[in-house]
VOGU-953884 format. One line per field, with one value per residue: residue in one letter; x, z, y of N, C-alpha, C in turn. Coordinates in Angstrom, 2 decimals, decimal comma. Example, Ala and Ser with C-alpha at 12.3 -4.5 7.8 and 13.67 -1.06 7.14 Angstrom:
% residues 2
resn = [a s]
n_xx = [13,19 12,85]
n_zz = [7,80 7,08]
n_yy = [-5,69 -2,25]
ca_xx = [12,30 13,67]
ca_zz = [7,80 7,14]
ca_yy = [-4,50 -1,06]
c_xx = [13,20 12,90]
c_zz = [7,80 7,87]
c_yy = [-3,30 0,03]
//
This chain:
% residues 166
resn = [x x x x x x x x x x x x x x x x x x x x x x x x x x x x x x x x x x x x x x x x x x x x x x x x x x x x x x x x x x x x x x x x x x x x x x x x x x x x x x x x x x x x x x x x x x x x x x x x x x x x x x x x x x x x x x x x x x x x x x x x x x x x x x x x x x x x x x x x x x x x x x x x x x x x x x x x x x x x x x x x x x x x x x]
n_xx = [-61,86 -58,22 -56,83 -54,22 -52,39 -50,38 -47,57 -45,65 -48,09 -49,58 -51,89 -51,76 -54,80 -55,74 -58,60 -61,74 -63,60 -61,71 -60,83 -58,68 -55,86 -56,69 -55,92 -56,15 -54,61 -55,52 -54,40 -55,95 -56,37 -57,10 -59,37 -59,80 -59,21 -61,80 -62,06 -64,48 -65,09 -67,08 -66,99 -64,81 -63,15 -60,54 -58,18 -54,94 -53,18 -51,74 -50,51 -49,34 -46,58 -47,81 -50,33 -54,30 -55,49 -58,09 -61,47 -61,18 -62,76 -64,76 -66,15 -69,02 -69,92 -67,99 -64,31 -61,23 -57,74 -54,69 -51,95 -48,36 -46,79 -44,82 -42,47 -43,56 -45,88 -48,00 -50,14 -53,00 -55,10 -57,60 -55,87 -53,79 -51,37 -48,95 -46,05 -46,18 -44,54 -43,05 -44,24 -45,40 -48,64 -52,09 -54,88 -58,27 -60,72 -64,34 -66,66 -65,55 -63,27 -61,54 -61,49 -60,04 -56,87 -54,91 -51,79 -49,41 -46,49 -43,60 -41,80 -41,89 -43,57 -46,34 -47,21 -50,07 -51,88 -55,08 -57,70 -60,69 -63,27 -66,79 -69,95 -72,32 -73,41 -72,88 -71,87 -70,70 -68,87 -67,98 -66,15 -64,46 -66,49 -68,97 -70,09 -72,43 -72,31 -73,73 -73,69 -74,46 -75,84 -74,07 -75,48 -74,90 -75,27 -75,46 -74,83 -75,57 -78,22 -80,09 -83,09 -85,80 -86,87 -90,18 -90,46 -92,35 -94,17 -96,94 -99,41 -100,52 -102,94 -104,71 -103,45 -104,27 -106,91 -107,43 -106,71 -108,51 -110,78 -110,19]
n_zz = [39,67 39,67 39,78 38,66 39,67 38,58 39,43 37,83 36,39 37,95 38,47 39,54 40,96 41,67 44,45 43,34 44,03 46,25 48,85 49,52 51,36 51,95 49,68 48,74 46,37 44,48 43,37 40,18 38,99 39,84 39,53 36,69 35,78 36,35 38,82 41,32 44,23 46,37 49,61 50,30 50,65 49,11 48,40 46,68 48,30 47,70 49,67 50,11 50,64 53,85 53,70 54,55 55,04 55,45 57,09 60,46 61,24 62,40 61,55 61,69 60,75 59,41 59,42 58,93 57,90 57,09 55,52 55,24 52,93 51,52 52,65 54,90 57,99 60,10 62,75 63,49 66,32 68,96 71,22 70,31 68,67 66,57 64,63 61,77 59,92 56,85 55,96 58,31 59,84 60,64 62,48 62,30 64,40 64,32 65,20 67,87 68,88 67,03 65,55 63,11 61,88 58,90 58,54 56,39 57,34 56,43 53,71 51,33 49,53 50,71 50,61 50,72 51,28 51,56 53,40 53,41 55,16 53,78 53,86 52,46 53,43 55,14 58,05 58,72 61,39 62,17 64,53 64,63 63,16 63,74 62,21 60,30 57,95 55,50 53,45 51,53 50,26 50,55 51,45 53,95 57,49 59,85 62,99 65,29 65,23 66,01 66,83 68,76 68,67 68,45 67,63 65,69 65,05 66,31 65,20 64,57 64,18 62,98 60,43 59,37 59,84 57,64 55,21 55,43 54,31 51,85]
n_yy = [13,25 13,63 17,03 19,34 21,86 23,41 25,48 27,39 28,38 30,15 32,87 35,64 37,86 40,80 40,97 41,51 44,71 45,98 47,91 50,36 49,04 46,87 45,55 42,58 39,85 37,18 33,76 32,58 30,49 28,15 28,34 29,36 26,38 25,64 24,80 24,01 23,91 21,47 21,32 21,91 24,66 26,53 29,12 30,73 32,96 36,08 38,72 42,10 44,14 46,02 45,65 44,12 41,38 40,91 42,28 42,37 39,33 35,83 32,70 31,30 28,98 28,07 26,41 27,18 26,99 28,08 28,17 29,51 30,07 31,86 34,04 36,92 37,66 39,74 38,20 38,47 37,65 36,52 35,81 38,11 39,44 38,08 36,68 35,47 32,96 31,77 28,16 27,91 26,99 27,96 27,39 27,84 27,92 27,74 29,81 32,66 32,42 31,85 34,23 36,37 37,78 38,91 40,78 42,45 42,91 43,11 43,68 42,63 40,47 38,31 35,31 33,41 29,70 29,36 27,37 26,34 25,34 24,42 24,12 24,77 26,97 30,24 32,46 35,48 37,15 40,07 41,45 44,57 46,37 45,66 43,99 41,27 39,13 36,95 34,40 32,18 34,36 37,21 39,14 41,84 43,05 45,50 44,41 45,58 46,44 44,73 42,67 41,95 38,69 38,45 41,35 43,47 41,14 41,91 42,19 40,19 38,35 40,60 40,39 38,11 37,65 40,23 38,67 36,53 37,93 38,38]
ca_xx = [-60,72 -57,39 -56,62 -52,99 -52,61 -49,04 -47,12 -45,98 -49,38 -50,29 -51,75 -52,37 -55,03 -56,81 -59,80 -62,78 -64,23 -61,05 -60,17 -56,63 -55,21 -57,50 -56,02 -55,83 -54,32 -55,40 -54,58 -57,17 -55,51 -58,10 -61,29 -59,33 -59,48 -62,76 -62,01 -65,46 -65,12 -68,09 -67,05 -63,42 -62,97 -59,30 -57,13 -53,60 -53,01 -50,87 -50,69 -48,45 -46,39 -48,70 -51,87 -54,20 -55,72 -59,60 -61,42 -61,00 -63,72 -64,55 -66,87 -70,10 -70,37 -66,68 -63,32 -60,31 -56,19 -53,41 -50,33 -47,51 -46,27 -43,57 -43,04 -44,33 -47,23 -48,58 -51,55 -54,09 -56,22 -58,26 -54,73 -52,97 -50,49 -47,73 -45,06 -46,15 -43,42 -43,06 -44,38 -46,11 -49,77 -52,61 -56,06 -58,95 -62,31 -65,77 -66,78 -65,15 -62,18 -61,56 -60,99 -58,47 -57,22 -53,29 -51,22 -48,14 -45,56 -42,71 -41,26 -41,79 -45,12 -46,50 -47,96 -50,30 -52,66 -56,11 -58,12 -61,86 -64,85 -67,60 -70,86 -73,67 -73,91 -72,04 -72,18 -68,90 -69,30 -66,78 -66,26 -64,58 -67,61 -70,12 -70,95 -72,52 -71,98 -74,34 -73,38 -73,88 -76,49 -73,89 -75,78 -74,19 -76,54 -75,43 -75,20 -76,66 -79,98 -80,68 -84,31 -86,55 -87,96 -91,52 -91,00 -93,54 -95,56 -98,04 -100,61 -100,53 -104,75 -105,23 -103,17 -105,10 -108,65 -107,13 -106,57 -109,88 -112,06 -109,96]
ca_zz = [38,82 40,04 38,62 39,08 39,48 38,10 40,13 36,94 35,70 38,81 37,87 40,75 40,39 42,84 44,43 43,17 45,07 47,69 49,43 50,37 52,95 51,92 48,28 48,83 45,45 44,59 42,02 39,38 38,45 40,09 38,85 34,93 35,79 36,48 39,63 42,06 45,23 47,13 50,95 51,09 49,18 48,75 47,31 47,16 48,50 48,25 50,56 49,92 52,02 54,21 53,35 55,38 54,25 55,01 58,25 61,39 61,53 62,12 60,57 62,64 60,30 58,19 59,73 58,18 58,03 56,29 55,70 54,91 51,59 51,29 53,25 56,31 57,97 61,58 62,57 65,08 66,75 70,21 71,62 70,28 67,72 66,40 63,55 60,96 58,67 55,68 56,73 59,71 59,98 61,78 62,46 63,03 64,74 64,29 66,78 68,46 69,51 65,76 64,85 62,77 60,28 58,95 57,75 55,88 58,02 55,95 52,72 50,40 49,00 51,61 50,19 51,85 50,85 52,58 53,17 54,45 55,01 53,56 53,76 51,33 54,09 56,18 58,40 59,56 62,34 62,49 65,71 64,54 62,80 64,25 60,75 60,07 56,78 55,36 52,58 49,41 49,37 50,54 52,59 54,97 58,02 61,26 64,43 66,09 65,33 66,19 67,67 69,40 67,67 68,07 66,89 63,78 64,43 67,06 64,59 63,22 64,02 62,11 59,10 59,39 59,22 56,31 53,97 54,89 53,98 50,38]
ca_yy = [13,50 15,07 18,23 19,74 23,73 23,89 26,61 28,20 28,97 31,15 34,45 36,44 39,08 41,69 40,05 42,48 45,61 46,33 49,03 50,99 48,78 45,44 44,79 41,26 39,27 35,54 33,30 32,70 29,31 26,96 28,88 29,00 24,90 24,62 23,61 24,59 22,27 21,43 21,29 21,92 25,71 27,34 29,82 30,99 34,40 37,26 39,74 42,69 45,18 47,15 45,18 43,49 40,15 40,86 42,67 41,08 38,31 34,67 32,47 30,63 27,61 27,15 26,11 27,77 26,98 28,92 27,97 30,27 29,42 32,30 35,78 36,72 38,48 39,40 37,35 39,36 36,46 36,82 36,63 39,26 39,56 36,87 36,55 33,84 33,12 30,57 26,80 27,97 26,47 28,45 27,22 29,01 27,30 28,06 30,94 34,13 32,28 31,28 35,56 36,26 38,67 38,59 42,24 42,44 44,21 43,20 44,59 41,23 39,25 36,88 34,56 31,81 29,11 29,85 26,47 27,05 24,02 24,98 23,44 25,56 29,01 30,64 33,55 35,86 38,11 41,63 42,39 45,91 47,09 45,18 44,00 40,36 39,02 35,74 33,58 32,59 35,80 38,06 40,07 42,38 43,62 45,74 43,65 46,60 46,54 43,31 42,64 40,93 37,61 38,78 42,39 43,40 40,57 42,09 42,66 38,96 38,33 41,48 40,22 37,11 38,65 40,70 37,22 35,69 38,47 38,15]
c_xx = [-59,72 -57,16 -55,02 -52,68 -51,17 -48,21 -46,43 -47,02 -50,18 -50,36 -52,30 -53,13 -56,05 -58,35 -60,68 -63,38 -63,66 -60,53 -59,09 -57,08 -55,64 -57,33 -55,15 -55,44 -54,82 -55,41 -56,16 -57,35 -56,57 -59,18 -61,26 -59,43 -60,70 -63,32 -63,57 -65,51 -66,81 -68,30 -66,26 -62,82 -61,11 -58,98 -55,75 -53,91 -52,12 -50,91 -49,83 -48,11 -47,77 -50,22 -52,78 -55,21 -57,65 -60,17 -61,44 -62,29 -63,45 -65,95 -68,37 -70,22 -68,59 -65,06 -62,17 -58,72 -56,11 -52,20 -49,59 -46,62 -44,77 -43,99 -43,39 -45,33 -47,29 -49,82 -52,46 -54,91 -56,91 -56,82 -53,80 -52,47 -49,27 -47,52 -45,23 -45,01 -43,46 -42,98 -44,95 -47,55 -50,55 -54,12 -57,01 -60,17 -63,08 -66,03 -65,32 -63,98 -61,23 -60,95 -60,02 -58,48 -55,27 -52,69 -49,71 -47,27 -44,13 -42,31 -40,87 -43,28 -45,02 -47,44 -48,48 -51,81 -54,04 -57,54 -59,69 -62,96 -65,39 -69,41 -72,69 -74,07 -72,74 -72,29 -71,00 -69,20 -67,69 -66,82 -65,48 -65,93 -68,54 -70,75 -71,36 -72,76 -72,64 -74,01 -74,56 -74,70 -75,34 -74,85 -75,08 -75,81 -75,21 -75,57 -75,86 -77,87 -80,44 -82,16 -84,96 -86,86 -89,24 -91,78 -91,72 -94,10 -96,88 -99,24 -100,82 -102,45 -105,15 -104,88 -104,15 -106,12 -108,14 -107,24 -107,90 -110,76 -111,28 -110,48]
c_zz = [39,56 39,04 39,51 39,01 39,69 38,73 38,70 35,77 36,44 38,27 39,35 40,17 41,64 42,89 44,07 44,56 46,67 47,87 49,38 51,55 52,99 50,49 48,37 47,17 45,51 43,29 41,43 38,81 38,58 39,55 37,21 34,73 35,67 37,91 40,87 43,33 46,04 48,36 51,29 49,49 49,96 47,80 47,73 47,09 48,00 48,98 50,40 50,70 52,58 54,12 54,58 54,78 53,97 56,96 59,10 61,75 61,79 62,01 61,74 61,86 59,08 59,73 58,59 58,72 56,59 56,95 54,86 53,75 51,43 52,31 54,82 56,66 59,88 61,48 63,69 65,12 68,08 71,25 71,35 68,88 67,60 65,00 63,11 59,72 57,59 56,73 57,51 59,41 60,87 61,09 62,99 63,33 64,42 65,58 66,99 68,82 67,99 64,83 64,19 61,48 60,05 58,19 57,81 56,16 57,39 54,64 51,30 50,70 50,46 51,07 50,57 51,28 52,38 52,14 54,33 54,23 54,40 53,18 53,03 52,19 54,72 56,84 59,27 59,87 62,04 63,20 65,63 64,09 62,69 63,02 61,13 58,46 56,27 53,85 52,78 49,04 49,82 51,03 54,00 56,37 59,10 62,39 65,64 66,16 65,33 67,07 68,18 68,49 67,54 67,37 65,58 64,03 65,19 66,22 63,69 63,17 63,18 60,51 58,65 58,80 57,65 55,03 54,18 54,65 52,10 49,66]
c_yy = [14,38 15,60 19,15 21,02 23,69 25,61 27,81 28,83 29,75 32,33 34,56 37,77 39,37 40,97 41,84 43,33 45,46 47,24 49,57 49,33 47,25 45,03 43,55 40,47 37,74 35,48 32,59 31,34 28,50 27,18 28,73 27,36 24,31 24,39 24,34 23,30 22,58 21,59 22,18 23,35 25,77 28,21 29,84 32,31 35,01 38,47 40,88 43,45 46,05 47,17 44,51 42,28 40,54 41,54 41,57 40,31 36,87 34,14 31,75 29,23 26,99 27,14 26,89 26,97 27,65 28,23 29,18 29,93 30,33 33,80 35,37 38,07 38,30 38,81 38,24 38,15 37,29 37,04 37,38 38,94 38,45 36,70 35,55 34,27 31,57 28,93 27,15 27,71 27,65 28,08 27,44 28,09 28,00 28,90 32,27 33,50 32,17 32,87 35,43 37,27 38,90 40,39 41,76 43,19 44,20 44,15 43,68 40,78 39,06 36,16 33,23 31,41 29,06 28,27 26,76 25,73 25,04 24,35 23,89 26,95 28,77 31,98 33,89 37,14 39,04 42,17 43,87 46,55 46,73 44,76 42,21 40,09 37,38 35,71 32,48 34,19 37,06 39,66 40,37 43,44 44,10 45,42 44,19 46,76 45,34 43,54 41,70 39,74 37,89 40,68 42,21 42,39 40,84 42,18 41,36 38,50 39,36 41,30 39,04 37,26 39,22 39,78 36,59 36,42 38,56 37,18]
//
């Protein structure tokens, strides 16, 4: 079934649990529809002066584009910094080359439609704060303490023994 998200029925409202500096706005329009996609998620943004869209990450299993619907915004990628302005396209790959995080240096909305695959997980690395982040559970872990694959199991014959004398 199509379903039509009427531009005067956008509500924009603060996405839940954001910071100073990360109060990102989206409309609510598609979720008031119903609408839950299966592969291919979206929203519409707003971004406001002085904001910045979300930390700088990129994803290991989704694809992303934005388009620039109104306004404008800097984009920080792996190469640097660059002026997106209304109509401008940017698409982000899968992996470290794929980074990306957008701030509102102007003095007007920006507002941009944020289009992401999505295939039932995902996992989005933060190379500022070394964070990793797994989807749908929303677990956040420290990329720092990563370990071996065999740590904790040296003692697996002893767990063993343990279950067959039960």
């Amino acid at each position: 079934m199509a379903t039509i998200l009427k531009s005067e029925n956008r509500e924009f409202t603060e996405d839940a649990n954001k910071i100073d500096n990360f109060r990102i706005l989206s409309d609510i329009s598609r979720l008031k529809n119903g609408i839950k996609p299966e592969y291919l998620n979206f929203d519409l943004r707003q971004l406001n002066p002085e904001q910045y869209s979300a930390p700088y990450h990129f994803h290991r299993f989704a694809e992303e584009l934005f388009m620039i619907v109104s306004g404008s915004a800097t984009l920080r990628t792996p190469n640097g910094l660059d002026i997106v302005n209304a109509g401008d396209l940017m698409f982000f790959e899968i992996g470290e080359t794929g980074a990306h995080q957008l701030f509102n240096h102007s003095t007007e909305a920006c507002v941009y439609l944020d289009i992401r695959t999505y295939i039932g997980h995902d996992v989005a690395e933060y190379p500022d704060s070394n964070k990793i982040f797994v989807a749908p559970s929303r677990e956040i872990f420290n990329k720092n303490t990563t370990v071996n694959y065999f740590e904790g199991e040296e003692n697996v014959k002893e767990i063993w023994d343990s279950l067959k004398k039960q």
